[in-house]
N, C-alpha and C positions, 0 to 999 in steps of 0.2 A: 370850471363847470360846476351845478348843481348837484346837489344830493341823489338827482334825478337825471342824468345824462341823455340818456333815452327817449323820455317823454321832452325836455328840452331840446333837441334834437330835431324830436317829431315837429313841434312844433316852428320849429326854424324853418323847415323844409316846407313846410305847408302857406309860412309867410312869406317865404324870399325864394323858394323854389319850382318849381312847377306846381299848379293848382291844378285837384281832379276834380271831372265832373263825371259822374254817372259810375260805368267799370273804369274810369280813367285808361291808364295802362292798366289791361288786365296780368300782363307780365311782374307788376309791379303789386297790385291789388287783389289778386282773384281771390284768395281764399283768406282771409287776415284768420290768423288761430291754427292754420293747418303746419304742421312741423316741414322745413327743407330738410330735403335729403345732404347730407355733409357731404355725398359723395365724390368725388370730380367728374367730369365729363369721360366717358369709357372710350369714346376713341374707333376708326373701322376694327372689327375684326378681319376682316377679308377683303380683296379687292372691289369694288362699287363700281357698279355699271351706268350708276345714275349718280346725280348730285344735286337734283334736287327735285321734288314732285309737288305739283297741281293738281289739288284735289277739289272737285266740285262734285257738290252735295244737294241735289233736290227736294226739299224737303215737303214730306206730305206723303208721300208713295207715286214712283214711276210705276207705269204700266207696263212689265214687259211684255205684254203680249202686243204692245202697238208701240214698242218702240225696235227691240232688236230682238225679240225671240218670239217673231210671227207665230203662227198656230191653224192651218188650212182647218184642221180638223172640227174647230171653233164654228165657220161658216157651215159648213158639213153636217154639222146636229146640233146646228142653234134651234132654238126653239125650244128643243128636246130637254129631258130632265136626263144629266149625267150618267143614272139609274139606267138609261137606254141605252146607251153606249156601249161597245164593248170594252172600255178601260172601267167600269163601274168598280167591281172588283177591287181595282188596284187602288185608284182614286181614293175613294170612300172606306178606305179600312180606318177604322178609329184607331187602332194601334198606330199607325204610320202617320197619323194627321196631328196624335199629342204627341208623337215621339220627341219632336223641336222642340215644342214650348216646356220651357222648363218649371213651368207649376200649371198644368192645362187645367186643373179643377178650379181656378181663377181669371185665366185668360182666353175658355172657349166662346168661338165664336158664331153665328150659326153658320154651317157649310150652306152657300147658297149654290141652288144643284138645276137650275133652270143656263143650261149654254147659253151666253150671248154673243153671237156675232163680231168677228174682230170690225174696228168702228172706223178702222182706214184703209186703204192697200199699201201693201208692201212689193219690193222687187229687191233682187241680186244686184249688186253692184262690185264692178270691180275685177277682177282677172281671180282676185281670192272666191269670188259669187257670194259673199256676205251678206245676208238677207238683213234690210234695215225697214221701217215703216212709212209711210209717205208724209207724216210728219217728221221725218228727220232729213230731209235729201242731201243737205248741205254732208252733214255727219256721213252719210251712206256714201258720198263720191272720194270720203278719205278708207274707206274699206279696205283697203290693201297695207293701210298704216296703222288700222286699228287691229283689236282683239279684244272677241267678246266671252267672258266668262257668264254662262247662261245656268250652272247650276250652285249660284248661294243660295244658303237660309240662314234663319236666324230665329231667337227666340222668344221673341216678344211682339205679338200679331197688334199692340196697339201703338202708337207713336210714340212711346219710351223707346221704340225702338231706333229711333235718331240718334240716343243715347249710346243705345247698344252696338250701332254701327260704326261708332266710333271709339265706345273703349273696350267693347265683348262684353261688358254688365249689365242687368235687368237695370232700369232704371230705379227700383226701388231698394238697388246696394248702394244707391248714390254714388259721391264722387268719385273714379277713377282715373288713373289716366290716359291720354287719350293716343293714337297712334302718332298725333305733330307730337305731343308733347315726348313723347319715348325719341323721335329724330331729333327734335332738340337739344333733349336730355344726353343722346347718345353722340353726337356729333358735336356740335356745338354751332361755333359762329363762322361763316366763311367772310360775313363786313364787317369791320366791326361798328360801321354807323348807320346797319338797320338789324335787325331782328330776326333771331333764326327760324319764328316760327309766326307764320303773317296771317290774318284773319280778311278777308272781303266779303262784303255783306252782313246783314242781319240772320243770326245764329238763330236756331231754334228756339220757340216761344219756352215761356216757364214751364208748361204741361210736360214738353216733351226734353228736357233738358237743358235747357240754355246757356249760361256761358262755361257747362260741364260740356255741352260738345266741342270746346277746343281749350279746356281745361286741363292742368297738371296734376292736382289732388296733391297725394304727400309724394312726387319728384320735387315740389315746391314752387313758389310764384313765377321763378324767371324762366321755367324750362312753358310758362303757357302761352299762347297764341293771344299776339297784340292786333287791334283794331283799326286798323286804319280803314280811311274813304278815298276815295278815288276822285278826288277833287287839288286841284293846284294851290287853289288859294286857301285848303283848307282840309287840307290830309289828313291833320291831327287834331279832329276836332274834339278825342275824348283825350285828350290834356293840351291844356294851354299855358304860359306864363301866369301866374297868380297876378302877378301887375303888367298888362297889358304896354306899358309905354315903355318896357324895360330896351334896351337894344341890347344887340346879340354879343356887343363888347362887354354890357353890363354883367350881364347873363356868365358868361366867361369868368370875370370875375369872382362872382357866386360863387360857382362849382369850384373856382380854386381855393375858397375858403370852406367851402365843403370840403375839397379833398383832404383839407389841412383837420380839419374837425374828427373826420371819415379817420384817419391816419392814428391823432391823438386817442381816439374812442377806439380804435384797434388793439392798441397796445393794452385798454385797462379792460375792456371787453371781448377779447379775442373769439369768443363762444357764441357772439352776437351774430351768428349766422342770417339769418331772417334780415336783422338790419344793412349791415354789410350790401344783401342782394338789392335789397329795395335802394340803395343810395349808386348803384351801380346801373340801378334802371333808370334813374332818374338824370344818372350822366349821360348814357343812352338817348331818354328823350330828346334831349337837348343837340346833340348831334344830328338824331334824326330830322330838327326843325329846319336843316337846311336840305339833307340827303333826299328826304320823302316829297317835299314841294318837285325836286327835279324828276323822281320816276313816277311824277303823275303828272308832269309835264308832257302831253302828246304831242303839243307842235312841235315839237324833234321827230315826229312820225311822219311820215307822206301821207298824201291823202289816198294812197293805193291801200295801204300799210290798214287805214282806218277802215277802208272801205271794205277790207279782207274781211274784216269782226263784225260790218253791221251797223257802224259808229255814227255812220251817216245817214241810217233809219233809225224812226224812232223805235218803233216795235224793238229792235235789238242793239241800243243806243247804249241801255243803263250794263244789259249783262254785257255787252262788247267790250265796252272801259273795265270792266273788271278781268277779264280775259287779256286785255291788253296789258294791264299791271301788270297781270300774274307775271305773263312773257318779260317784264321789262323789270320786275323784282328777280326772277330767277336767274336774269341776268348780271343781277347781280350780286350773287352768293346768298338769297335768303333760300334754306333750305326746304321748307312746309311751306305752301301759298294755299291756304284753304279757301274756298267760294263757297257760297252756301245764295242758293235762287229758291224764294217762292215763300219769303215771309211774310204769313199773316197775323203775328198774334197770337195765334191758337196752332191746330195741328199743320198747317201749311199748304201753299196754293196748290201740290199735285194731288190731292187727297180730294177723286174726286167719289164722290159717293153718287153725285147725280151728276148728269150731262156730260160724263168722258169725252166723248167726242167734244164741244164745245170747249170744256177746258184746256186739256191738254192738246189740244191743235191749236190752241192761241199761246200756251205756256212753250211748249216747243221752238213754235215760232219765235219766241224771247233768247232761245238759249242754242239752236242748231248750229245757227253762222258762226255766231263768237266763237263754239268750241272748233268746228271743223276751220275757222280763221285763225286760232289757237295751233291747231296740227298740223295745218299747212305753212304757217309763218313758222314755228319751231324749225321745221323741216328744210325750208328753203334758208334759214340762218346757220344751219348743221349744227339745231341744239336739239332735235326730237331725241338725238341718241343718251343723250343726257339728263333730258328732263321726263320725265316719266310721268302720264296723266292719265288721272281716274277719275269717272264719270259714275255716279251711285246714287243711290235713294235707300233709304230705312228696308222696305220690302217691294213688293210689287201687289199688283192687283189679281182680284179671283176670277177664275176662266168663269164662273156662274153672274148672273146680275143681280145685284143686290137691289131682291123685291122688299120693301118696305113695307111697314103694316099699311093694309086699306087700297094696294095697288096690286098690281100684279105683273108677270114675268114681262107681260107684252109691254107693257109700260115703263119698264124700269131703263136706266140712263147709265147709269152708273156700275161701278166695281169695288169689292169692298178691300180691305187690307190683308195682305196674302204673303205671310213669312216663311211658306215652303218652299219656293220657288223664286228665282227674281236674276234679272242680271245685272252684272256693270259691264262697264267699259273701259279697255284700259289702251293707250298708244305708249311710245316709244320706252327708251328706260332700258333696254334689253328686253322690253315683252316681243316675243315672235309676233311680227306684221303677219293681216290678214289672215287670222284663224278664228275659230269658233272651239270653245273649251266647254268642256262639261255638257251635258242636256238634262230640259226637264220632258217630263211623260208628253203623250201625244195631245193633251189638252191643258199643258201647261201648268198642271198643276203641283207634283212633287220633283222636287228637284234627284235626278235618277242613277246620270252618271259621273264621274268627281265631281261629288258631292262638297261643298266644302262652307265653313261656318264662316262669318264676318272675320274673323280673327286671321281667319289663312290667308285674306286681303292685306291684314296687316305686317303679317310676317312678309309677304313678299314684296311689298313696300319697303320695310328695313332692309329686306338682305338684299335689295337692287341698292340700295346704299351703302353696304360692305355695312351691317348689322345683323348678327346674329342674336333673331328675338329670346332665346333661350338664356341670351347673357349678358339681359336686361331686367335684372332683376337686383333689388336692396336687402341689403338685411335687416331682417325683424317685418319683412312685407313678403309674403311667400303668396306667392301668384299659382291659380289654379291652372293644368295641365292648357285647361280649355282658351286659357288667356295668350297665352303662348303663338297658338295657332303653328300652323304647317304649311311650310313653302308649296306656291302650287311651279314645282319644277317644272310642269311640262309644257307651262308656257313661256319658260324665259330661253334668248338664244345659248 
């Protein structure tokens, strides 16, 4: 070997190895410069109730108030200016409105204080009486298997908050790491020929985060969330063979003269940390090229199976196939299957500032079947108990309507960005079916009773996988109290 092992190496891999295009593997690629952690893999602390979770992510801002945490009060004194109400008071204390955001002389927003009308009907479903919206029905007839957590907030009222939802930091702390990447990091690999940490969909635009929301930061490259597509003939399409004609015997080949190189470069660079990971991701891919074609293989599915998700309409065709992965990677030991619906580019399709109703009754329509065919197929396979799914958005929207310059209340469509308040959704895993956790005030606007920050999503997420978030931490990285987050006990059985 050269004077230069390393960069001859690099370049070995790059001619005769897999060739990246774009994030390539992000497991492989994400951050070049950022130090691995030496650490090993920590292991459960305690028994795991789940083994592994689906997470889908809206990006843009859900509406709670017209998806799971109705609001009669809304119809009641629309028209009205908040000010008329009798929550005014409570509502509109400026103390209470910046107390979340964590730098409000930067991130206020105007309170817009004109009620608008909830923009659909809602009803009970279920023997729990789980009030859902009439853009969700599909969602609303699994009520009895879900639970809804009706009182987060969070601190960042703009779409960094996408960010925030997923590692507890403003966006403008940059990278840290994310709640897949901490299961990753903590557990490790249940196959070892796919990935413990799976990404579906296009991730938030640059504004609001991008490939920091399924990002590892300094846990290091391989603990981050890899990209695959939901296609057969072409699952891997952010890495390919660098020579297309190679066969897979060739290929074989290779990586055994990699190993043999990989092995040599051990002994004289033991310290090669960073390298080391990157050539282990790269054996990875390689396995993957056959594992990943067969679990995005559906003709092994019925067409009942398809028809569960939506697969067989268009409107709910593309998120259905993603929801079908998810079920069909969980099953097979990848522990994180992250989703992410509604990429534009910019801040994201739920972000509606005009035409709510018109939006999110068409976006809904994209995403109800799949999941409620998601929680129903878990369930009739006897894997809801084990896989654990949460359904979330950055924030939610403001009970007022967001009057624009030049228009006014009566005219206004839309709702603006509302980090006081907001819900998710979460089924099996050990969440208690069919309840309703936390509330916000009678107009939906502060979140009132267990209250809890993005982060206590995350910590419950860990310790339904036998992880304790508190001992999940490196040294020379000291994590803020806040990072941590606090189990919401009183929803798990």
């Amino acid at each position: 070997m050269s004077d230069s092992p390393i960069n001859d190496r690099r370049t070995f891999l790059s001619e005769t190895g897999m060739g990246l295009t774009g994030l390539a593997l992000s497991s492989i690629l994400f951050k070049d410069g950022v130090a691995q952690a030496s650490a090993p893999n920590q292991g459960k602390h305690f028994e795991a109730q789940a083994k592994s979770v689906i997470w889908i992510f809206f990006i843009g801002g859900l509406s709670h108030l017209e998806s799971f945490d109705p609001k009669p009060a809304l119809n009641k004194y629309a028209g009205k200016s908040i000010e008329e109400t009798p929550f005014a008071d409570d509502v509109l204390n400026k103390d209470k409105i910046n107390e979340n955001l964590l730098d409000p002389s930067k991130q206020k927003r105007e309170v817009y204080k004109a009620v608008m009308p909830l923009q659909t009907g809602y009803r009970s479903y279920g023997e729990s009486g789980l009030q859902a919206s009439d853009w969700f029905p599909h969602m609303g007839s699994c009520a009895d298997d879900m639970c809804v957590v009706r009182s987060m907030w969070t601190i960042d009222n703009n779409h960094g908050a996408q960010l925030t939802y997923h590692t507890g930091r403003k966006i403008t702390e940059g990278a840290y790491p994310t709640v897949g990447s901490w299961v990753s990091y903590g557990l490790g690999t249940a196959n070892r020929n796919l990935p413990e940490f799976v990404v579906l969909g296009n991730p938030s635009a640059d504004c609001c985060g991008a490939a920091w929301t399924h990002g590892s930061s300094y846990l290091g490259p391989k603990y981050a969330g890899v990209r695959l597509k939901v296609d057969a003939k072409r699952p891997l399409s952010f890495v390919h063979s660098a020579k297309e004609n190679l066969t897979i015997d060739e290929q074989r080949e290779m990586f055994g003269l990699l190993g043999q190189l990989n092995r040599a470069a051990g002994i004289r660079y033991p310290e090669d940390k960073e390298l080391q990971a990157r050539i282990k991701s790269y054996e990875l891919a390689f396995q993957m090229q056959s594992t990943v074609p067969e679990v995005m293989n559906f003709q092994q599915e019925s067409k009942s199976v398809q028809s569960l998700y939506g697969i067989d309409q268009s409107a709910t065709k593309a998120f259905g196939e993603k929801c079908l992965a998810a079920r069909r990677l969980a099953e097979r030991g990848v522990r994180f299957i992250q989703l992410f619906h509604g990429y534009t580019g910019s801040a994201g399709a739920w972000d509606s500032h005009l035409d709510i109703k018109g939006r999110h009754s068409k976006l809904a329509k994209q995403v109800d079947q799949p999941i409620a065919g998601l929680i129903k197929d878990l369930k009739q396979r006897g894997l809801l108990d084990e896989t654990l799914v949460v359904v979330g958005s950055e924030f939610g929207r403001t009970p007022g309507a967001e009057v624009r310059a030049g228009s006014t209340a009566a005219k206004a469509t839309g709702r603006d960005h509302h980090p006081h308040g907001f819900n998710v959704v979460m089924a099996g895993g050990g969440v208690k079916p069919g309840i309703v956790h936390g509330a916000t005030d009678e107009l939906g606007f502060h979140a009132a009773e267990d209250r809890h920050y993005v982060t206590d999503l995350h910590a419950t997420v860990l310790h339904q996988l036998g992880l304790d978030t508190r001992q999940l931490e490196l040294p020379g990285r000291k994590r803020l109290d806040r990072d941590f987050g606090e189990v919401m006990h009183k929803i798990l059985t």
